[in-house]
PDB file with one MODEL, atoms N, CA, C and O in Angstrom:
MODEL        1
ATOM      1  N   UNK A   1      65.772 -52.709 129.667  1.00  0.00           N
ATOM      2  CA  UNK A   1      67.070 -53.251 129.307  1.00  0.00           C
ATOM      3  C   UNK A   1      68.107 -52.968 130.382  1.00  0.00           C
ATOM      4  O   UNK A   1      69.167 -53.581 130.508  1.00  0.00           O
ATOM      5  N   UNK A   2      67.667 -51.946 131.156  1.00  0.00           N
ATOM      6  CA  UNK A   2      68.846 -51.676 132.061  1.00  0.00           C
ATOM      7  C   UNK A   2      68.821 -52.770 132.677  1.00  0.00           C
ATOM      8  O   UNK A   2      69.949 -53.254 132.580  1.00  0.00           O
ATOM      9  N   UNK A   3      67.858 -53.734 133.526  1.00  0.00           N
ATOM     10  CA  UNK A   3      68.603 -54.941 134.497  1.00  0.00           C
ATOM     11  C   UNK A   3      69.121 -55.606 133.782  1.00  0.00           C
ATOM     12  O   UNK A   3      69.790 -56.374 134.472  1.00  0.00           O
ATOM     13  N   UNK A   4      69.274 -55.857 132.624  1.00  0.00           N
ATOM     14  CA  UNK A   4      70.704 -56.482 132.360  1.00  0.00           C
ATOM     15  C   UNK A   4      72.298 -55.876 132.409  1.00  0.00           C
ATOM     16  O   UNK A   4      73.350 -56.468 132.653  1.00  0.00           O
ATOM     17  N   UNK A   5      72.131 -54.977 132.199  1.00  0.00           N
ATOM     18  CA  UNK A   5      73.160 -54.394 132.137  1.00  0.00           C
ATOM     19  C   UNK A   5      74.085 -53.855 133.605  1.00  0.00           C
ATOM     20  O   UNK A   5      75.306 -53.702 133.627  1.00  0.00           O
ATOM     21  N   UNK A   6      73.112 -53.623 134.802  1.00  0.00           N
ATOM     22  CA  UNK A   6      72.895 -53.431 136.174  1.00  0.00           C
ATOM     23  C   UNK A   6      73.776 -54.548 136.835  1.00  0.00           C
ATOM     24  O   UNK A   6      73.373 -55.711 136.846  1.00  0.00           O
ATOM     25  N   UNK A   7      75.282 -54.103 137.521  1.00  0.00           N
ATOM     26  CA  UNK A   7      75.698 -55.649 138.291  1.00  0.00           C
ATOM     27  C   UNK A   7      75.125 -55.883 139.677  1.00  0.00           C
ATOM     28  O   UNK A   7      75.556 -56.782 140.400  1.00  0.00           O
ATOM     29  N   UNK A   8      74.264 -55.161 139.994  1.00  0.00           N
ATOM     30  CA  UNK A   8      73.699 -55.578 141.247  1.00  0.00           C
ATOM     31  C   UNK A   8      72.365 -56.272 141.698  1.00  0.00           C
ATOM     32  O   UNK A   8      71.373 -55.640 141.335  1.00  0.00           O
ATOM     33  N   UNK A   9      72.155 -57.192 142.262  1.00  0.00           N
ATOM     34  CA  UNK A   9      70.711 -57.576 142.128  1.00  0.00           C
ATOM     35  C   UNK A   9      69.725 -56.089 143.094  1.00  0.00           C
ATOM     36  O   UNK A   9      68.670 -55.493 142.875  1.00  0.00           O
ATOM     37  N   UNK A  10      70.609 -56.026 143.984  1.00  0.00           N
ATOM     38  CA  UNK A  10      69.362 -55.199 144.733  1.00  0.00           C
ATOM     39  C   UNK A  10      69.467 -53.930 144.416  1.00  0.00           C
ATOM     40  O   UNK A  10      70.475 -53.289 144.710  1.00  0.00           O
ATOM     41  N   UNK A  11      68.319 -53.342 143.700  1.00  0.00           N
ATOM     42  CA  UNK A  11      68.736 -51.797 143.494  1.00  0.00           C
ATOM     43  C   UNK A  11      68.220 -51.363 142.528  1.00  0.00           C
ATOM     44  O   UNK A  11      67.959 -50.167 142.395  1.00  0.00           O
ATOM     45  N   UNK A  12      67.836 -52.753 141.189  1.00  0.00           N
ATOM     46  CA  UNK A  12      67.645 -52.886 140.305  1.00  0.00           C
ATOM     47  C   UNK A  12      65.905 -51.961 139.834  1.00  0.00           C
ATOM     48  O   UNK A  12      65.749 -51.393 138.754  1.00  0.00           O
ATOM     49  N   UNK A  13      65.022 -52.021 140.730  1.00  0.00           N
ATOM     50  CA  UNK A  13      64.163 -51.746 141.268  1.00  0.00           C
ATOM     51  C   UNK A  13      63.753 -50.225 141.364  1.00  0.00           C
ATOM     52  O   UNK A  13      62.694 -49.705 141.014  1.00  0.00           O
ATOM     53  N   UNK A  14      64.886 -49.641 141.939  1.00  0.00           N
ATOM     54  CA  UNK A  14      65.011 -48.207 142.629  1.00  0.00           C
ATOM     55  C   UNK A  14      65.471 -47.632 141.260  1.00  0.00           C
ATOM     56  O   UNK A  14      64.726 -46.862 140.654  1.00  0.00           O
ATOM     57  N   UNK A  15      66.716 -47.998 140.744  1.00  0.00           N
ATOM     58  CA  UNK A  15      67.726 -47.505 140.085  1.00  0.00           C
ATOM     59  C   UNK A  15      66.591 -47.399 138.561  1.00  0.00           C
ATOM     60  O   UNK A  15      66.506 -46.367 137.895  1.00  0.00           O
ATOM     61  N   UNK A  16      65.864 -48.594 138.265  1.00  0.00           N
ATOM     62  CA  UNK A  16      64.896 -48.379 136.979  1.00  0.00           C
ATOM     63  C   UNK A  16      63.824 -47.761 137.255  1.00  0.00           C
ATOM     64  O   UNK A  16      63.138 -47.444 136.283  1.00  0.00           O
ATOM     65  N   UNK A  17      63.389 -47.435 138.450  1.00  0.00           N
ATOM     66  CA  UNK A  17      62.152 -46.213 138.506  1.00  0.00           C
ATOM     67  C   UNK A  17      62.575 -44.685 138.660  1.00  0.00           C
ATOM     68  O   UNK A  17      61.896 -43.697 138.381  1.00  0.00           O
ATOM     69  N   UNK A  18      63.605 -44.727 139.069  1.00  0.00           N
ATOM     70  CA  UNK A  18      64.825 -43.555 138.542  1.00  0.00           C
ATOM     71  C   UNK A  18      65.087 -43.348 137.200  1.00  0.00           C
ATOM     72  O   UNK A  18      65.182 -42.133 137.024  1.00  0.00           O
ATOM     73  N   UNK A  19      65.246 -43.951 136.190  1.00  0.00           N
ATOM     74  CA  UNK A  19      65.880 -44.010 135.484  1.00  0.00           C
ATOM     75  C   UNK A  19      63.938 -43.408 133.985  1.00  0.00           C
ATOM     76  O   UNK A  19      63.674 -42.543 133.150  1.00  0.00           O
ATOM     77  N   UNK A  20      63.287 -44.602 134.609  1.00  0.00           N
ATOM     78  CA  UNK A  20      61.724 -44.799 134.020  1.00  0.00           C
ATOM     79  C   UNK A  20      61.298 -42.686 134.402  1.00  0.00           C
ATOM     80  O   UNK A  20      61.005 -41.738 133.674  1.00  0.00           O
ATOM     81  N   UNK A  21      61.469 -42.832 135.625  1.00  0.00           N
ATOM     82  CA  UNK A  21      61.528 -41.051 135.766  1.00  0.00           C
ATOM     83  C   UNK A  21      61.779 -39.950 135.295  1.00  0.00           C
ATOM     84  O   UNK A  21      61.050 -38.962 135.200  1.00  0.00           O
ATOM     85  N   UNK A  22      63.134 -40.149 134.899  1.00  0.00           N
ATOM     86  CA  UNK A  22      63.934 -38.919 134.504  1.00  0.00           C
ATOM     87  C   UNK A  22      63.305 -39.149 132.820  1.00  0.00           C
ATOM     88  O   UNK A  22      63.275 -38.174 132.069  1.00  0.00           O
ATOM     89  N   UNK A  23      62.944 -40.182 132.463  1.00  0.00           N
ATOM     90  CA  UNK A  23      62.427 -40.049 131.093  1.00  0.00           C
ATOM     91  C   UNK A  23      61.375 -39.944 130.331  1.00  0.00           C
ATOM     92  O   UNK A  23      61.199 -39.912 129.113  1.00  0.00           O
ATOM     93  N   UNK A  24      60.501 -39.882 131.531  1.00  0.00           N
ATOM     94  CA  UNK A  24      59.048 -39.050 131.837  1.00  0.00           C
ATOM     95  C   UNK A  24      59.404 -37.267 132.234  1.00  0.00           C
ATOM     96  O   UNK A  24      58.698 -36.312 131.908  1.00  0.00           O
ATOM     97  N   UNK A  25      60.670 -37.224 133.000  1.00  0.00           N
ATOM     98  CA  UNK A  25      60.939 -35.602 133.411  1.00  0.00           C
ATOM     99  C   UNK A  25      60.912 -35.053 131.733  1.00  0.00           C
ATOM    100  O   UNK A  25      60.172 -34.275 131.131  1.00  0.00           O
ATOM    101  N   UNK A  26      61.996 -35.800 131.365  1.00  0.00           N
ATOM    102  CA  UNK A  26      62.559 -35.039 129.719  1.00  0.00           C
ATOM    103  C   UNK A  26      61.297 -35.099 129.052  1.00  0.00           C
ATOM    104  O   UNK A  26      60.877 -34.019 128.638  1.00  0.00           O
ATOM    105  N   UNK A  27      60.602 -36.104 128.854  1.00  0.00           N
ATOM    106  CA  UNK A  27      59.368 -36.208 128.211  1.00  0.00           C
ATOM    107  C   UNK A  27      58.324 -35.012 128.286  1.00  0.00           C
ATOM    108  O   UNK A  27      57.667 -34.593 127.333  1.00  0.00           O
ATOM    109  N   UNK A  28      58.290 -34.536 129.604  1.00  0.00           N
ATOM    110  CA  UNK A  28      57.303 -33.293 129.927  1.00  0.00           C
ATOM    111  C   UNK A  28      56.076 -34.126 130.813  1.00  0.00           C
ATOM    112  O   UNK A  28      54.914 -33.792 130.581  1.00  0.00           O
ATOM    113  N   UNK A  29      56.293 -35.020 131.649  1.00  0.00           N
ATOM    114  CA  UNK A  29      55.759 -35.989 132.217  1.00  0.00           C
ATOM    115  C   UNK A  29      55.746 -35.638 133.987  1.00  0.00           C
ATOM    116  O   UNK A  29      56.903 -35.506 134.387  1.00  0.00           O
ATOM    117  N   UNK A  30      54.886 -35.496 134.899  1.00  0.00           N
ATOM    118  CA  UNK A  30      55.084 -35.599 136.165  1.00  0.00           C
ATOM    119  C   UNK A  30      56.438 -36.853 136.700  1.00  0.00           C
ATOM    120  O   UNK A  30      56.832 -37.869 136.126  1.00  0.00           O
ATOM    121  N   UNK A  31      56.755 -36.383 137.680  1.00  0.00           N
ATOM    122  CA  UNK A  31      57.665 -37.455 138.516  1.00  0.00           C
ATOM    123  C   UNK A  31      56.235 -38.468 138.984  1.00  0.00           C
ATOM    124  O   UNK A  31      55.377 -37.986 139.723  1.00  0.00           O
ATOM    125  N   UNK A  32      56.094 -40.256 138.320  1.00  0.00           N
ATOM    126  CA  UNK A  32      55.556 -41.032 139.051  1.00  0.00           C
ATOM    127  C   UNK A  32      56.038 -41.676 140.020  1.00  0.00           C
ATOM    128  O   UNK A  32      57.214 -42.040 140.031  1.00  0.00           O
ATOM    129  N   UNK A  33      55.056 -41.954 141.149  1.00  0.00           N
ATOM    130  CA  UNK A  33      55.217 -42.930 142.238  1.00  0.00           C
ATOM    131  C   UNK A  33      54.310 -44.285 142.199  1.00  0.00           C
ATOM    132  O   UNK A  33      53.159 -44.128 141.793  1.00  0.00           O
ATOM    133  N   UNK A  34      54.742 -45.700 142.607  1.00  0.00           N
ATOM    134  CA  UNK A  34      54.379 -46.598 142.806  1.00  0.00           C
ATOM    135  C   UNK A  34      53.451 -46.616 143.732  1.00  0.00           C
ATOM    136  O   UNK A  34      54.234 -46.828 144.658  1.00  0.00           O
ATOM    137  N   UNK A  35      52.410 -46.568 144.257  1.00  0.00           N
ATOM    138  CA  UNK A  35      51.859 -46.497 145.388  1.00  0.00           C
ATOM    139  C   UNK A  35      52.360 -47.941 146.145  1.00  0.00           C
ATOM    140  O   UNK A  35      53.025 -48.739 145.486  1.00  0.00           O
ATOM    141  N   UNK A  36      52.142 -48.124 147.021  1.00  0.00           N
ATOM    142  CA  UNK A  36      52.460 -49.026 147.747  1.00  0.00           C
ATOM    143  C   UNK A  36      50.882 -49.766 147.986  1.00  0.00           C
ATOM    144  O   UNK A  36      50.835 -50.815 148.629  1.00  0.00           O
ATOM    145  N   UNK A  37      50.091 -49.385 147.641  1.00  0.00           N
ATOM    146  CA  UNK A  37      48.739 -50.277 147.689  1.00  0.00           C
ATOM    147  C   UNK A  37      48.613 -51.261 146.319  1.00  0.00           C
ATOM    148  O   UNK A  37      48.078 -52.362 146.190  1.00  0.00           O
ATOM    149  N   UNK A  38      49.290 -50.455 145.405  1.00  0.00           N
ATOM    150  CA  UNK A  38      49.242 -51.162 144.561  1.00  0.00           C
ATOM    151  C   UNK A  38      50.462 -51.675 143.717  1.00  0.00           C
ATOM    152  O   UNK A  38      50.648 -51.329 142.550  1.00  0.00           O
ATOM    153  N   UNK A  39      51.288 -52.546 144.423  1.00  0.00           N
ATOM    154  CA  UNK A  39      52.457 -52.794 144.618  1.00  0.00           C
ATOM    155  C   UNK A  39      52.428 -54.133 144.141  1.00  0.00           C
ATOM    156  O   UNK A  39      53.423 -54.603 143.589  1.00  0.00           O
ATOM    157  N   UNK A  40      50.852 -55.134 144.377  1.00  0.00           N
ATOM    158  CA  UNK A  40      50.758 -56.289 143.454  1.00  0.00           C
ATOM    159  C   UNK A  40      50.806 -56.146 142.137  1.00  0.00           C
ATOM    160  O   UNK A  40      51.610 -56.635 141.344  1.00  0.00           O
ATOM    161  N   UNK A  41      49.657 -55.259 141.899  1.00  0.00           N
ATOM    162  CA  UNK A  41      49.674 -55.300 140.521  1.00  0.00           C
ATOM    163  C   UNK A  41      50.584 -54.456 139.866  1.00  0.00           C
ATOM    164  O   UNK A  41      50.412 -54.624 138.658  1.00  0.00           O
ATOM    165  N   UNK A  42      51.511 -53.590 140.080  1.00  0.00           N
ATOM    166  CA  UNK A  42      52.849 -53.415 139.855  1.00  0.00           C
ATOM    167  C   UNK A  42      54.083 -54.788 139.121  1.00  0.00           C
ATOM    168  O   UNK A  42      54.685 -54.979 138.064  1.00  0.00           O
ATOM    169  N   UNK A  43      53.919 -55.475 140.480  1.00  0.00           N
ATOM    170  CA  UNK A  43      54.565 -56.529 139.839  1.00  0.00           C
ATOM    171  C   UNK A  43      54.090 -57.746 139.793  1.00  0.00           C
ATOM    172  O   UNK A  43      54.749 -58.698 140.212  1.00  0.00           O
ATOM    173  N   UNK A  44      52.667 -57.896 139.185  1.00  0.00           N
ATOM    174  CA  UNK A  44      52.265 -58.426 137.965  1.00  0.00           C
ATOM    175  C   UNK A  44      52.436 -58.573 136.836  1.00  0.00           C
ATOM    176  O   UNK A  44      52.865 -59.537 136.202  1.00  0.00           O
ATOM    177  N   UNK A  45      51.818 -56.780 136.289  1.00  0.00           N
ATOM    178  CA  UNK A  45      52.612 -56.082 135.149  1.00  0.00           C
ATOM    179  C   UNK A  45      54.056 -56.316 134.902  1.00  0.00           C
ATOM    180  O   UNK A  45      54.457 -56.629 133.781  1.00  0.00           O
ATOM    181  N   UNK A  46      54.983 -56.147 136.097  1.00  0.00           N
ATOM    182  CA  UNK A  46      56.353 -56.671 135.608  1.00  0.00           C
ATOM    183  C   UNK A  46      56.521 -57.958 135.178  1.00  0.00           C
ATOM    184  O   UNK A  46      56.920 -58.178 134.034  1.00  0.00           O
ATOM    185  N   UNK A  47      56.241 -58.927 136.030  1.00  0.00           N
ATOM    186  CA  UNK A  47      55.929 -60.156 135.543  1.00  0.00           C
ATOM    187  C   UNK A  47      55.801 -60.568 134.077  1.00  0.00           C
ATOM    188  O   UNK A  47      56.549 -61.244 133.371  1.00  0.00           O
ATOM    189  N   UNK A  48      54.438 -59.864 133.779  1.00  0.00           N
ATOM    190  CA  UNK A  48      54.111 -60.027 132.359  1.00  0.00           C
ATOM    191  C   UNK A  48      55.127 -59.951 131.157  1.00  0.00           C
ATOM    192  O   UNK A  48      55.397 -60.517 130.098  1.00  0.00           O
ATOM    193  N   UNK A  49      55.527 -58.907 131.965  1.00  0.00           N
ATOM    194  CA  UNK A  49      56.513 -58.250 130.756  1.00  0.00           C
ATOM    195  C   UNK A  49      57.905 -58.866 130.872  1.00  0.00           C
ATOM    196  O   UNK A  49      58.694 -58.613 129.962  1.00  0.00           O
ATOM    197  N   UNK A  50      58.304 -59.647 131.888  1.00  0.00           N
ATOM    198  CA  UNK A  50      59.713 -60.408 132.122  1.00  0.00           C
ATOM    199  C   UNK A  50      59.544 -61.348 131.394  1.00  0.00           C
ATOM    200  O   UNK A  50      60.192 -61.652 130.393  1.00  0.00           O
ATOM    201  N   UNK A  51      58.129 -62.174 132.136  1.00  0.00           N
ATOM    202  CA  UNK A  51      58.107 -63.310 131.622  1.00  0.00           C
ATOM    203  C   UNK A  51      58.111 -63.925 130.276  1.00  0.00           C
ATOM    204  O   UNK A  51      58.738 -64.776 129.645  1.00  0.00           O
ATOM    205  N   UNK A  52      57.013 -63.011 130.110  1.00  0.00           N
ATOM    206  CA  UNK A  52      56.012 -63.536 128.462  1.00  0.00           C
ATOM    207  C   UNK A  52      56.012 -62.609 127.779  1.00  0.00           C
ATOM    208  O   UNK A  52      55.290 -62.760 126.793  1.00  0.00           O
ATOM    209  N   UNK A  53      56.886 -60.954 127.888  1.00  0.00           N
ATOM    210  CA  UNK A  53      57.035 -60.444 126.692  1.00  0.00           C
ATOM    211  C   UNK A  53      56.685 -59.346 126.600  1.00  0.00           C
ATOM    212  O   UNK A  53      57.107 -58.426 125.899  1.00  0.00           O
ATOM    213  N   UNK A  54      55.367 -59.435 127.784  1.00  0.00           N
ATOM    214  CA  UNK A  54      53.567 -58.396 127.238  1.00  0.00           C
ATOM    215  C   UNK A  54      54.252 -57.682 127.993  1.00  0.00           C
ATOM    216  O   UNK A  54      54.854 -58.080 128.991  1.00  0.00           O
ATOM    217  N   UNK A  55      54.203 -56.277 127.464  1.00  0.00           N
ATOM    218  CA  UNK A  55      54.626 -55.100 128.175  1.00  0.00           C
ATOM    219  C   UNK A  55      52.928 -54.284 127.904  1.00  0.00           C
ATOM    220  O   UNK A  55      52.499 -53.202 128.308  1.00  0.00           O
ATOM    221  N   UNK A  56      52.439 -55.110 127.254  1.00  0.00           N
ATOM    222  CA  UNK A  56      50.524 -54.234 127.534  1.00  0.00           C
ATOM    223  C   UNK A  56      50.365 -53.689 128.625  1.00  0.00           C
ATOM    224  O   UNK A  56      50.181 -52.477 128.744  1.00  0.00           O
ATOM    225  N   UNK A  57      50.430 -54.816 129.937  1.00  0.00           N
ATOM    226  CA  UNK A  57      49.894 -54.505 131.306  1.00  0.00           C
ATOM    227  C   UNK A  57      50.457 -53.774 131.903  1.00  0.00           C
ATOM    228  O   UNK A  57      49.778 -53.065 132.645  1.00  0.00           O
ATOM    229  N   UNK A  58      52.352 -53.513 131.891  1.00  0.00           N
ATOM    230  CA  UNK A  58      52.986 -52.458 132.094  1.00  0.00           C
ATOM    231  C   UNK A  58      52.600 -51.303 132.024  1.00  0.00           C
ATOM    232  O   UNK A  58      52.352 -50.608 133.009  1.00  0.00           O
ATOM    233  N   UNK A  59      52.485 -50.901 130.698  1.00  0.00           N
ATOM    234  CA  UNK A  59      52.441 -49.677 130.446  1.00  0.00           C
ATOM    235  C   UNK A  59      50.976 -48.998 130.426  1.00  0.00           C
ATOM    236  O   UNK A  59      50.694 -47.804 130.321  1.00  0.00           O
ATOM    237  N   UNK A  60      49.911 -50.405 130.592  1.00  0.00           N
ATOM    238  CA  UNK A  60      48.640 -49.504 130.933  1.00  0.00           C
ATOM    239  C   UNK A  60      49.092 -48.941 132.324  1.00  0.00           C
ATOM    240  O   UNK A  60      49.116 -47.736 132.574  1.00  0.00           O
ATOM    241  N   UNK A  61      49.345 -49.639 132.946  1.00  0.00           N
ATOM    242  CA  UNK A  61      49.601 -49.851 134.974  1.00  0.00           C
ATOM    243  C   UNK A  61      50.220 -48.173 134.944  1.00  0.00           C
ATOM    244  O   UNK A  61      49.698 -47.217 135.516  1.00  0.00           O
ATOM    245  N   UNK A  62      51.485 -48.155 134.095  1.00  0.00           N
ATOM    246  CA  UNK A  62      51.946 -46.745 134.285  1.00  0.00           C
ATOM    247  C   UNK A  62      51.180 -45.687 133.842  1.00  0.00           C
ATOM    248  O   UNK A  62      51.308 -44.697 134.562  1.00  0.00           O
ATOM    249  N   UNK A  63      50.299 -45.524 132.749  1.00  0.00           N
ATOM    250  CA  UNK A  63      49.589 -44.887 132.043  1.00  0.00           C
ATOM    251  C   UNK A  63      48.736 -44.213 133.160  1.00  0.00           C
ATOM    252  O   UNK A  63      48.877 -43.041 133.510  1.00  0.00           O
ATOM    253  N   UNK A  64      47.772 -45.153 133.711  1.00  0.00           N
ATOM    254  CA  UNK A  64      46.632 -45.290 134.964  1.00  0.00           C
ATOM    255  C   UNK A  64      47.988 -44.247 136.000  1.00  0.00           C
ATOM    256  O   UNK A  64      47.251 -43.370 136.452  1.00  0.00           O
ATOM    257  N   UNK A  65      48.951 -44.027 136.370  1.00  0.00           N
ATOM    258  CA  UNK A  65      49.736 -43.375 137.180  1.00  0.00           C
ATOM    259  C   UNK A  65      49.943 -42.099 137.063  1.00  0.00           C
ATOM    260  O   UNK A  65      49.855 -41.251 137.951  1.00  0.00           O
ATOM    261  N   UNK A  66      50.364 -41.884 135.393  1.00  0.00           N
ATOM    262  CA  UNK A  66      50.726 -40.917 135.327  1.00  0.00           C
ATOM    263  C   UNK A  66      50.014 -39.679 135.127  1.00  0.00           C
ATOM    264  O   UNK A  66      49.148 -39.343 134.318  1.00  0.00           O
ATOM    265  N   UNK A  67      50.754 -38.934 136.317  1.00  0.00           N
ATOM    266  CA  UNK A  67      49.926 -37.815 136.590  1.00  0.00           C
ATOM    267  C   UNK A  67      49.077 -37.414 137.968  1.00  0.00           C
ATOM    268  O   UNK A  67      48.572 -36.482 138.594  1.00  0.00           O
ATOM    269  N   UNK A  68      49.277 -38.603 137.953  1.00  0.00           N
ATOM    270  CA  UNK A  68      48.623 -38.494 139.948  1.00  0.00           C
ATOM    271  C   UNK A  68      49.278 -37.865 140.491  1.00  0.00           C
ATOM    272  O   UNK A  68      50.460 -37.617 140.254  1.00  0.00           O
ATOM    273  N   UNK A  69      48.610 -37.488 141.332  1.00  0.00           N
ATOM    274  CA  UNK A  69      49.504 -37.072 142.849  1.00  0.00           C
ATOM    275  C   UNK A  69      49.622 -37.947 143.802  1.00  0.00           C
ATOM    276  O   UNK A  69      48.605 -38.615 143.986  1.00  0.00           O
ATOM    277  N   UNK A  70      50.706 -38.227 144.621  1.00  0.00           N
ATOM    278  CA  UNK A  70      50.275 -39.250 145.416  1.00  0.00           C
ATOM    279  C   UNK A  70      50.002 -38.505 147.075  1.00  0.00           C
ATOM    280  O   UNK A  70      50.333 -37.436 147.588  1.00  0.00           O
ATOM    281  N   UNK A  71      49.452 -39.358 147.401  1.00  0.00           N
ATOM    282  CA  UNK A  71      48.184 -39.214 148.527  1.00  0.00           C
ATOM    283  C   UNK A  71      49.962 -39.104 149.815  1.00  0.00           C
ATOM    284  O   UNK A  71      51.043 -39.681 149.703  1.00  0.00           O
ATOM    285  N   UNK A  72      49.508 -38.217 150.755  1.00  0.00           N
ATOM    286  CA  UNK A  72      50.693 -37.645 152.178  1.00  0.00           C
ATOM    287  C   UNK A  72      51.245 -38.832 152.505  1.00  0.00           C
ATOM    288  O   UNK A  72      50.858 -39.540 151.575  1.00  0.00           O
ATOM    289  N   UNK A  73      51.736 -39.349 153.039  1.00  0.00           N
ATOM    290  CA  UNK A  73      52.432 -40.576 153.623  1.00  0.00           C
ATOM    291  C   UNK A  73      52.001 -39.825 155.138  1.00  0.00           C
ATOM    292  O   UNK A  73      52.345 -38.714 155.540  1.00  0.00           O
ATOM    293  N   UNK A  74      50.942 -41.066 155.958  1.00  0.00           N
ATOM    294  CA  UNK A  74      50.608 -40.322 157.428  1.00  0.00           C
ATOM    295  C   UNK A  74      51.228 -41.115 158.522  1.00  0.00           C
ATOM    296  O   UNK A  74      51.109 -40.751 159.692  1.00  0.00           O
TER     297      UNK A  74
ENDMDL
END
């Protein structure tokens, strides 16, 4: 719900995986990261869930995340 509420287009992105974060922190949840390999099917899952509703693929996509570690940036 936050990009609606958000007046900026760019940021929208950053500002809700911030936001998706801190409510995994309170939760008792690791800090997740997006990998960047899998950055399609990221926003696929978003897709799904903009488009047509399905927040299924979302929240498996995050599920499958949470808790990883993510791999050094080399």
């Amino acid at each position: 719900m936050f990009v609606y509420i958000h007046p900026y287009l760019d940021g929208n992105g950053r500002m809700g995986r911030f936001l998706m974060n801190l409510m995994f922190a309170v939760g008792g949840y690791a800090w997740t990261v997006v990998p960047v390999q899998q950055r399609a099917a990221y926003m696929e899952a978003l897709e799904q869930a903009s488009a047509f509703h399905d927040i299924g693929p979302f929240t498996d996509f995050l599920a499958g995340l949470v808790g990883q570690v993510p791999s050094p940036a080399v």
